[in-house]
Biopython code that builds the backbone (N, CA, C, O; Angstrom):
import numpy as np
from Bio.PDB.StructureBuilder import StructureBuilder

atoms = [
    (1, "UNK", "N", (14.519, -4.180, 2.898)),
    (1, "UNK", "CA", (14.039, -5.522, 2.626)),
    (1, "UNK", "C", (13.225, -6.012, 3.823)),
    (1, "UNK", "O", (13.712, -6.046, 4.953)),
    (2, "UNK", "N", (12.101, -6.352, 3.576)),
    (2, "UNK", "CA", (11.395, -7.382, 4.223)),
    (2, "UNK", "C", (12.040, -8.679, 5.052)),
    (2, "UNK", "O", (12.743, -9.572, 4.579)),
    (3, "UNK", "N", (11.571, -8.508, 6.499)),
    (3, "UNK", "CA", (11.551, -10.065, 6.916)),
    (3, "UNK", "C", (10.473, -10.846, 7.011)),
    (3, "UNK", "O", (10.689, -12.041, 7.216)),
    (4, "UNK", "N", (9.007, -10.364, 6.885)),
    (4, "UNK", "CA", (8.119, -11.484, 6.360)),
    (4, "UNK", "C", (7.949, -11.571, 4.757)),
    (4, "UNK", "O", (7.778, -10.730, 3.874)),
    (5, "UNK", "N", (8.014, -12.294, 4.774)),
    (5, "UNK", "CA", (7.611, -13.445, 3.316)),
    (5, "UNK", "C", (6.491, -12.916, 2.903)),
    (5, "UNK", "O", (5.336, -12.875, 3.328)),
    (6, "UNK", "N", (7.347, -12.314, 1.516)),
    (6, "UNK", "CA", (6.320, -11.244, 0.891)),
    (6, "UNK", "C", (6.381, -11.824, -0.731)),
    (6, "UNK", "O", (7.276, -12.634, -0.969)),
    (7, "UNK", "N", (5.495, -11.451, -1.804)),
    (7, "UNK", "CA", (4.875, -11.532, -3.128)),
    (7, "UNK", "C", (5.292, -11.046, -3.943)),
    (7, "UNK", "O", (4.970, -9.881, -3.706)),
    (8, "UNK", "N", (6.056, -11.028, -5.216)),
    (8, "UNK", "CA", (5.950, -10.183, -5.941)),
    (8, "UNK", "C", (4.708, -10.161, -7.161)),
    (8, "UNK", "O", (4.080, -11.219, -7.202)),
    (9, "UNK", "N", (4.313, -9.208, -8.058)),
    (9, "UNK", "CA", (3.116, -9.101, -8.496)),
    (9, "UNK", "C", (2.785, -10.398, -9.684)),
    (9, "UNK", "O", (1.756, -10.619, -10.322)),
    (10, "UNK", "N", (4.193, -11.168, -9.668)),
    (10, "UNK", "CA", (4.261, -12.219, -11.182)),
    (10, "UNK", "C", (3.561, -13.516, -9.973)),
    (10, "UNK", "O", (2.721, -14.322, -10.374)),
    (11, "UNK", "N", (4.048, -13.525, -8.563)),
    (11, "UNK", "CA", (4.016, -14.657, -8.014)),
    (11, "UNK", "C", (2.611, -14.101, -7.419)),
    (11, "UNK", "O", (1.936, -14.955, -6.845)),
    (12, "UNK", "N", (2.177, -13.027, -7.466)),
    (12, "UNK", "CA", (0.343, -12.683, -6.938)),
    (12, "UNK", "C", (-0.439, -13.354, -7.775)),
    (12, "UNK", "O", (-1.240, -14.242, -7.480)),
    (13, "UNK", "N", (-0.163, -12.859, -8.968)),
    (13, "UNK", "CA", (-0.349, -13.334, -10.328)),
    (13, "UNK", "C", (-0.905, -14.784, -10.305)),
    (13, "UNK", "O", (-1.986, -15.275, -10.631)),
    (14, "UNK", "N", (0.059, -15.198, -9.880)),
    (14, "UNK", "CA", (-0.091, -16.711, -10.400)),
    (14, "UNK", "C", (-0.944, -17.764, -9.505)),
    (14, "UNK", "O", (-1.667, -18.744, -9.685)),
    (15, "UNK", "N", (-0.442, -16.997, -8.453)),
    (15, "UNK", "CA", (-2.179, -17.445, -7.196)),
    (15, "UNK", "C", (-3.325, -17.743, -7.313)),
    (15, "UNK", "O", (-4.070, -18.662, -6.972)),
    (16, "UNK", "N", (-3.405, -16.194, -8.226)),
    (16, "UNK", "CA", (-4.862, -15.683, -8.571)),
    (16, "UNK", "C", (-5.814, -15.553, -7.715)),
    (16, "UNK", "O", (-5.517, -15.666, -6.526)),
    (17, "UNK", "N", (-6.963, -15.330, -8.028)),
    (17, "UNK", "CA", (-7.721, -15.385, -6.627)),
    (17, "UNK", "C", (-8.031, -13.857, -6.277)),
    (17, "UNK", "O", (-7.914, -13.025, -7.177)),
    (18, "UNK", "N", (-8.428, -13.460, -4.978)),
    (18, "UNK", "CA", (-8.304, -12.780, -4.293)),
    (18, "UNK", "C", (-6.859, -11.734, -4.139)),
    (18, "UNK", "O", (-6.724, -10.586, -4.563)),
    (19, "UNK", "N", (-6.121, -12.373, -3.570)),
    (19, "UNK", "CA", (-4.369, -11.721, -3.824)),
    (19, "UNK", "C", (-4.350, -10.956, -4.874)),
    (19, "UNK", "O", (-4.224, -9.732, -4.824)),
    (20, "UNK", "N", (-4.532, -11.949, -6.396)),
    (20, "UNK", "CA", (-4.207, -11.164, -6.766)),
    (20, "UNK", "C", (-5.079, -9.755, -7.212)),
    (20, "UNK", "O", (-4.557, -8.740, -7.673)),
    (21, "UNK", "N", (-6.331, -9.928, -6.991)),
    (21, "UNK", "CA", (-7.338, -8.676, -7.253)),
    (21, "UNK", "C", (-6.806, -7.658, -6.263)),
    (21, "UNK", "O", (-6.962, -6.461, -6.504)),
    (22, "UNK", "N", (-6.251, -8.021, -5.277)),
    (22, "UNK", "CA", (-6.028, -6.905, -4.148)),
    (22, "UNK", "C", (-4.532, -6.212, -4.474)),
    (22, "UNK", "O", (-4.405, -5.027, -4.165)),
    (23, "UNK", "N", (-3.292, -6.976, -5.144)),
    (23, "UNK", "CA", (-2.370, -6.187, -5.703)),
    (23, "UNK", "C", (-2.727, -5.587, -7.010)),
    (23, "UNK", "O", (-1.998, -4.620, -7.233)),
    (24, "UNK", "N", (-3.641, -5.825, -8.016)),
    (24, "UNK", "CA", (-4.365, -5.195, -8.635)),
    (24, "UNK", "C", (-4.445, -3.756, -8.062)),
    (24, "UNK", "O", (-3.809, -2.743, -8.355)),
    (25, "UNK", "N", (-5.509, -4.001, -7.078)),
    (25, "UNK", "CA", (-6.284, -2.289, -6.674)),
    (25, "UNK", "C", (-4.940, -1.705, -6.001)),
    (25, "UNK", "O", (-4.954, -0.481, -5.874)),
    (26, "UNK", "N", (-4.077, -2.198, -5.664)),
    (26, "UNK", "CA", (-2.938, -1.514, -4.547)),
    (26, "UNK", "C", (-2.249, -1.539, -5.374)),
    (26, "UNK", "O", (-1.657, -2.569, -5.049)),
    (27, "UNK", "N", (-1.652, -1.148, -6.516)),
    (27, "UNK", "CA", (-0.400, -1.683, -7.363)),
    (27, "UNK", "C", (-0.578, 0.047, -7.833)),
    (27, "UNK", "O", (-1.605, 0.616, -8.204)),
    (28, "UNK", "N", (0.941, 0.663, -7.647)),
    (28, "UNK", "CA", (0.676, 2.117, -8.343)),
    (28, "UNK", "C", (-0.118, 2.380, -10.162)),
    (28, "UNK", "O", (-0.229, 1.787, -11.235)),
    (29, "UNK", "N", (-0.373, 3.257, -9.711)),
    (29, "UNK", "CA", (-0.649, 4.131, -10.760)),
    (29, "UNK", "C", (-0.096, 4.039, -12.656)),
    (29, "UNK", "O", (-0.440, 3.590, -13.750)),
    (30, "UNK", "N", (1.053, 4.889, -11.911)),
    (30, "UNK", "CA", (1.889, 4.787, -13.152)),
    (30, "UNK", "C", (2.911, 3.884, -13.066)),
    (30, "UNK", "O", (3.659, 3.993, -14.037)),
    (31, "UNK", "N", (3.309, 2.869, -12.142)),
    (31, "UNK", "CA", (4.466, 1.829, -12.579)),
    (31, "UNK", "C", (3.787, 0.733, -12.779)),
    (31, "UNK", "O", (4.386, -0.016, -13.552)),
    (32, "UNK", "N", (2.510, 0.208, -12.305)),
    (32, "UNK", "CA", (1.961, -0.592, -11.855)),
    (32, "UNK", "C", (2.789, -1.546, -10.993)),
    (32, "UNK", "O", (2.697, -2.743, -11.267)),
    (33, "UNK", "N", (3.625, -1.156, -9.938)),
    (33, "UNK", "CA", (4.284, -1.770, -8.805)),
    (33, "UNK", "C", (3.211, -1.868, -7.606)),
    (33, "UNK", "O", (2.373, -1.025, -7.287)),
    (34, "UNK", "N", (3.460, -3.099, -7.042)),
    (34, "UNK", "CA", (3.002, -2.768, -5.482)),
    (34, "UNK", "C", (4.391, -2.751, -4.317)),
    (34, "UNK", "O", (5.366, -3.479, -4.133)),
    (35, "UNK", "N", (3.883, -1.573, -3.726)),
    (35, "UNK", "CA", (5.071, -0.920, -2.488)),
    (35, "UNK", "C", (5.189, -2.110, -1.498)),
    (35, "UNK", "O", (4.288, -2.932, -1.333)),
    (36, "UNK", "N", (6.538, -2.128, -0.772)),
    (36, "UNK", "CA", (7.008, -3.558, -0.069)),
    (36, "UNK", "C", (6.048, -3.309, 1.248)),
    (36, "UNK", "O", (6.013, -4.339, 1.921)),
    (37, "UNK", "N", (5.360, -2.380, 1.740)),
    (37, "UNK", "CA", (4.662, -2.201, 2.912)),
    (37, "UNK", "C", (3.369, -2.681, 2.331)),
    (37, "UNK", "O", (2.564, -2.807, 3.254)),
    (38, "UNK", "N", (2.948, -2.935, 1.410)),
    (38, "UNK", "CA", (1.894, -3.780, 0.606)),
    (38, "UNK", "C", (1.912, -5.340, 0.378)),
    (38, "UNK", "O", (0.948, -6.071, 0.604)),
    (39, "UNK", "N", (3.095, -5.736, -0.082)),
    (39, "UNK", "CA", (3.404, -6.926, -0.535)),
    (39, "UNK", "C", (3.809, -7.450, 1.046)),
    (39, "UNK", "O", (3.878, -8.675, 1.142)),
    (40, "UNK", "N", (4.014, -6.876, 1.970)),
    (40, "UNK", "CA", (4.246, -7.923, 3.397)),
    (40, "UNK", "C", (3.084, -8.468, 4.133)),
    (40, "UNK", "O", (3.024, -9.040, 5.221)),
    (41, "UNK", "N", (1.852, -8.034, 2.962)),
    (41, "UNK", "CA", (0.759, -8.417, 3.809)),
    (41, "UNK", "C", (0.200, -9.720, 2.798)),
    (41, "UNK", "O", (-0.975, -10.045, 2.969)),
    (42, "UNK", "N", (0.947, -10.421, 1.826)),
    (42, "UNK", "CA", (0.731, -11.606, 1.295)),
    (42, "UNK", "C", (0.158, -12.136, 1.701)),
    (42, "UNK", "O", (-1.025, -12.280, 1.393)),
    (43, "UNK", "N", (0.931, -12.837, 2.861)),
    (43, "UNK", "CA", (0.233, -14.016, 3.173)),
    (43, "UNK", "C", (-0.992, -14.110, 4.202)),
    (43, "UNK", "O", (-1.410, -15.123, 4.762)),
    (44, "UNK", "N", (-1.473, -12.757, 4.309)),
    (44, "UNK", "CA", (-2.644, -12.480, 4.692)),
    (44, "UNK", "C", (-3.334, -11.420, 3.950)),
    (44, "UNK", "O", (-3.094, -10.220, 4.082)),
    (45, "UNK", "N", (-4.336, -12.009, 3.041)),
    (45, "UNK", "CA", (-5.162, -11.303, 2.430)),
    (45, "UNK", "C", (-6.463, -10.667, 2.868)),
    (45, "UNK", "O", (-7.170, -10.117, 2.023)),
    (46, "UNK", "N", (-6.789, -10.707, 4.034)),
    (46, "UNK", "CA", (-7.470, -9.882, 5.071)),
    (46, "UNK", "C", (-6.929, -8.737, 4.966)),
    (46, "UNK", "O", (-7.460, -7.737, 4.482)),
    (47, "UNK", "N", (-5.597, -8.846, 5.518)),
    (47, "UNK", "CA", (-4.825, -7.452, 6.106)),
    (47, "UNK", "C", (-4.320, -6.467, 4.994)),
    (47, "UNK", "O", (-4.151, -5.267, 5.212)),
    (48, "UNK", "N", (-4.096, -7.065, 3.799)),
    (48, "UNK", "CA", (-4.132, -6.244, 2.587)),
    (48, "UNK", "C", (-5.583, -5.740, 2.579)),
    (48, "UNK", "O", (-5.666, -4.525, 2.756)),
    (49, "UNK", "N", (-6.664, -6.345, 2.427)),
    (49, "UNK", "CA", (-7.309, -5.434, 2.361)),
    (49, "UNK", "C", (-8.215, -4.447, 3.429)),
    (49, "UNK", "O", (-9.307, -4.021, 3.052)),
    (50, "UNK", "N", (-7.857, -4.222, 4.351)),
    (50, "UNK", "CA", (-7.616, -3.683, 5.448)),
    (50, "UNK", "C", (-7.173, -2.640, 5.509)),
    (50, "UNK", "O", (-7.758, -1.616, 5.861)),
    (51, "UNK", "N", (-5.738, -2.795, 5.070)),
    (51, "UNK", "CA", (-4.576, -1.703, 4.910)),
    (51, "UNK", "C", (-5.268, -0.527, 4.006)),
    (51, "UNK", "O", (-5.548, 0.625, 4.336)),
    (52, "UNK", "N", (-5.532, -1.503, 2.188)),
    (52, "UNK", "CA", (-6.125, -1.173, 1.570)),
    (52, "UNK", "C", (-7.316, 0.341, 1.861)),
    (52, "UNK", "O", (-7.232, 1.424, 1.282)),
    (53, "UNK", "N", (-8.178, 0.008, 2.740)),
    (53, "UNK", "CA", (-9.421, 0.554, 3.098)),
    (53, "UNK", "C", (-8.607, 1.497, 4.005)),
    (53, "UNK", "O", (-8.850, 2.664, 3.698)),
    (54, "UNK", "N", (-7.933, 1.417, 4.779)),
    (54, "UNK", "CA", (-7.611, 2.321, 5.607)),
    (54, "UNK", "C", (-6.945, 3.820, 5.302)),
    (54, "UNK", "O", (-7.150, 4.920, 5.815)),
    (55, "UNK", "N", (-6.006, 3.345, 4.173)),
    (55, "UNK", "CA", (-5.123, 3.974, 2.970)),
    (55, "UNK", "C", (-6.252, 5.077, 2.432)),
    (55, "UNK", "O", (-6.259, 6.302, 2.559)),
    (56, "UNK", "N", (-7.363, 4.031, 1.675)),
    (56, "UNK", "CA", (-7.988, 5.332, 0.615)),
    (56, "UNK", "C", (-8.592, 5.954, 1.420)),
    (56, "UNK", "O", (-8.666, 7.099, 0.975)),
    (57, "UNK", "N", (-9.521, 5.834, 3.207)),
    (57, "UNK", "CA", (-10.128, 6.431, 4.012)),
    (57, "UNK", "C", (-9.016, 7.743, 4.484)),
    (57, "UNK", "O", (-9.324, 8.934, 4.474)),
    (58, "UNK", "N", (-7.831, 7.248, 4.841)),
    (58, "UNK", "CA", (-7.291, 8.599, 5.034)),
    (58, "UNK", "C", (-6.691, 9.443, 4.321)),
    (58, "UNK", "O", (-6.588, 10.624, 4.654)),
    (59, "UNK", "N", (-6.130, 8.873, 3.059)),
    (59, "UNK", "CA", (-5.880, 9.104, 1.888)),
    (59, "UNK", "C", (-6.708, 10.484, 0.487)),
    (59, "UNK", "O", (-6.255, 11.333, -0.280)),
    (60, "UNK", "N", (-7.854, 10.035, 0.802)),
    (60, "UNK", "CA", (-8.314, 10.050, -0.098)),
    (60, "UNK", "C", (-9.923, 10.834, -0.039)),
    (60, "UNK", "O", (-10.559, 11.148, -1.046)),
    (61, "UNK", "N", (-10.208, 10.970, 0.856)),
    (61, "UNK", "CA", (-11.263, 11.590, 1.641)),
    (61, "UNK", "C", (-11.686, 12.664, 0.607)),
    (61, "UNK", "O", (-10.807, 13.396, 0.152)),
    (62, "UNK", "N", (-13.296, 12.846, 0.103)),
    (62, "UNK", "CA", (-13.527, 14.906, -0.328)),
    (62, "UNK", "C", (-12.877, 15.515, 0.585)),
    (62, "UNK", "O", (-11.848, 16.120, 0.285)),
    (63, "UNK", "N", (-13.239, 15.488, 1.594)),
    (63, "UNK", "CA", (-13.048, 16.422, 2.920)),
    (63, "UNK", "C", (-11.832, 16.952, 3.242)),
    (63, "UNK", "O", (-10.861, 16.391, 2.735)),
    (64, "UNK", "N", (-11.567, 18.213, 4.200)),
    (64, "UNK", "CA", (-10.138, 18.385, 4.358)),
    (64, "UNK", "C", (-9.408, 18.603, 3.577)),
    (64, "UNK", "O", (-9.811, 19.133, 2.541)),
    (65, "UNK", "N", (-8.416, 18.377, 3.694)),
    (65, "UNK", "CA", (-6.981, 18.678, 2.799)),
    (65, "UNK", "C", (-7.260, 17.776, 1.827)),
    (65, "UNK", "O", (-8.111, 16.902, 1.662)),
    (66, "UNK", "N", (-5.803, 18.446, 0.878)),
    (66, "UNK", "CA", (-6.333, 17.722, -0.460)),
    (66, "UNK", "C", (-5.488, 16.813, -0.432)),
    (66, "UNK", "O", (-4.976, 16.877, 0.686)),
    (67, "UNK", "N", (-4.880, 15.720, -1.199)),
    (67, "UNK", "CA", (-4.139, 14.479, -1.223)),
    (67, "UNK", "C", (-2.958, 15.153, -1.072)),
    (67, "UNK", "O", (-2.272, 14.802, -0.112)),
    (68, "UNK", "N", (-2.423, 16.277, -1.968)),
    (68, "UNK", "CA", (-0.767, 16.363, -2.222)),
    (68, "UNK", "C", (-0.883, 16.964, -0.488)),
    (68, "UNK", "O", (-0.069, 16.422, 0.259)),
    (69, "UNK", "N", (-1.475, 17.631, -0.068)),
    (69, "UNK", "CA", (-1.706, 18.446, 1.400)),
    (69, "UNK", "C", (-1.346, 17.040, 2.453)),
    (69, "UNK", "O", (-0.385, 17.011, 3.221)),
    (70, "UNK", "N", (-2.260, 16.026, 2.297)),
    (70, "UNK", "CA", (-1.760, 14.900, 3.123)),
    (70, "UNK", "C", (-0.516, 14.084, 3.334)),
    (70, "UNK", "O", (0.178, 13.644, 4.250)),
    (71, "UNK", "N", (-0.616, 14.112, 1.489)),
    (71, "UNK", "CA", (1.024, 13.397, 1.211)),
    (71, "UNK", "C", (2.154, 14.062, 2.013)),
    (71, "UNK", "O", (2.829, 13.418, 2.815)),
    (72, "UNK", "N", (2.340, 15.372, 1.772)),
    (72, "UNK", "CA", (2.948, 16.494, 2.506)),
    (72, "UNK", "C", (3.285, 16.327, 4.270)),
    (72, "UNK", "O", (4.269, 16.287, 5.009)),
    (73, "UNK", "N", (2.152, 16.277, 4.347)),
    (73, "UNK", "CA", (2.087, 16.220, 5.832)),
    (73, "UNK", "C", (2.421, 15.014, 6.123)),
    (73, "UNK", "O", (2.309, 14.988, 7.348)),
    (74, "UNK", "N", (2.838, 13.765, 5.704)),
    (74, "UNK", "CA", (3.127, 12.508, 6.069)),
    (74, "UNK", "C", (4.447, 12.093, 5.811)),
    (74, "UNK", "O", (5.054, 11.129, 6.278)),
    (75, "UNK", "N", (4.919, 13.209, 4.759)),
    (75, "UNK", "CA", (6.583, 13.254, 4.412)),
    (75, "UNK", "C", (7.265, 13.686, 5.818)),
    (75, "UNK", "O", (8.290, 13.315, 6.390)),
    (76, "UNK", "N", (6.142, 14.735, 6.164)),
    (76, "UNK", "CA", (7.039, 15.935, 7.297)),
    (76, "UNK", "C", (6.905, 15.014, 8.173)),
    (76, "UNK", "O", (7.749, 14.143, 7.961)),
    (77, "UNK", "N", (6.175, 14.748, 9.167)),
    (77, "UNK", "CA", (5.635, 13.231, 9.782)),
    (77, "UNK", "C", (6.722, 12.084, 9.991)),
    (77, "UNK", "O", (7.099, 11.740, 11.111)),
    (78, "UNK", "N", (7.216, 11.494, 8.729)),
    (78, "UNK", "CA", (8.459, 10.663, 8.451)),
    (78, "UNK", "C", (9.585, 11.216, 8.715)),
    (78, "UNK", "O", (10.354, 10.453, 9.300)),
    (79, "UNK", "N", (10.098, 12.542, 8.456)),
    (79, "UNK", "CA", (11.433, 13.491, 8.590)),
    (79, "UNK", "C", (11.132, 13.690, 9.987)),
    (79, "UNK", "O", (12.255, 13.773, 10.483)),
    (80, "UNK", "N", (10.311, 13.813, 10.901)),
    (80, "UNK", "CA", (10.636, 14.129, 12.096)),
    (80, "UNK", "C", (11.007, 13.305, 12.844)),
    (80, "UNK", "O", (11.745, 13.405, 13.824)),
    (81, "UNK", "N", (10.137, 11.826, 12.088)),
    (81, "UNK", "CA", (10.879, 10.538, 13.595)),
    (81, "UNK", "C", (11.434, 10.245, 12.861)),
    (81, "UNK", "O", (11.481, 9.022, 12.993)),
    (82, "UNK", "N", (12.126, 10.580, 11.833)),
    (82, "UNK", "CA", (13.849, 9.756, 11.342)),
    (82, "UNK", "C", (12.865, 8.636, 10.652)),
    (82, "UNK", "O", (13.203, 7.562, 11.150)),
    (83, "UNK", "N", (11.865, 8.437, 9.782)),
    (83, "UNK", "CA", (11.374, 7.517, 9.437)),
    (83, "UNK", "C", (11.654, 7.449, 7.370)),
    (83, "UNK", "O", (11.144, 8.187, 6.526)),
    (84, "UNK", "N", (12.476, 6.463, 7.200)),
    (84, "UNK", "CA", (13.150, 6.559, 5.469)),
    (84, "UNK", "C", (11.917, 6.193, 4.383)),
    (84, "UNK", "O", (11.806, 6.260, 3.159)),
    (85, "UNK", "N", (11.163, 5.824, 5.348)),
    (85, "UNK", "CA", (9.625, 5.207, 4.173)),
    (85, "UNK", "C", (9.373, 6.042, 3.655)),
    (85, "UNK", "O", (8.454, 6.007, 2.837)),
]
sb = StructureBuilder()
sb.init_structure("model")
sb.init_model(0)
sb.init_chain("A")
sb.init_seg("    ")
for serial, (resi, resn, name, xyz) in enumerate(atoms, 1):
    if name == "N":
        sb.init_residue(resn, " ", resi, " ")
    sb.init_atom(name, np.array(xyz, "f"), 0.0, 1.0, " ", f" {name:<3s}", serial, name[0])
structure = sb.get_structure()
């Protein structure tokens, strides 16, 4: 759980605006959830989309490895510093 004061996608929703276009583009795939390391950036909608850009730049690249290759490498990444994200 979050200690900054975070959104869920009904209360993005209802904002409208900006917010909510940005949990839009950040909101998974197949649940259409947005992840709590997403939603803590509410109340700054700069930094969502920020995050946003930073995500699909390393994410998501032609280049290099392929996504599941990155994903991979960011699991192993997390298991080494004891990190549960």
């Amino acid at each position: 759980m979050a200690w900054i004061r975070d959104m869920d996608e009904d209360e993005a929703r209802a904002e409208g605006g900006r917010l909510a276009r940005l949990y839009k583009a950040g909101a998974d795939e197949h649940t259409g959830r947005v992840d709590n390391i997403l939603r803590v950036h509410a109340l700054r909608p700069d930094s969502l989309d920020g995050h946003l850009r930073l995500y699909r730049a390393a994410m998501h690249s032609p280049q290099g490895l392929t996504r599941r290759e990155r994903e991979a490498m960011a699991v192993a990444v997390s298991a080494v510093n004891h990190c549960g994200y």
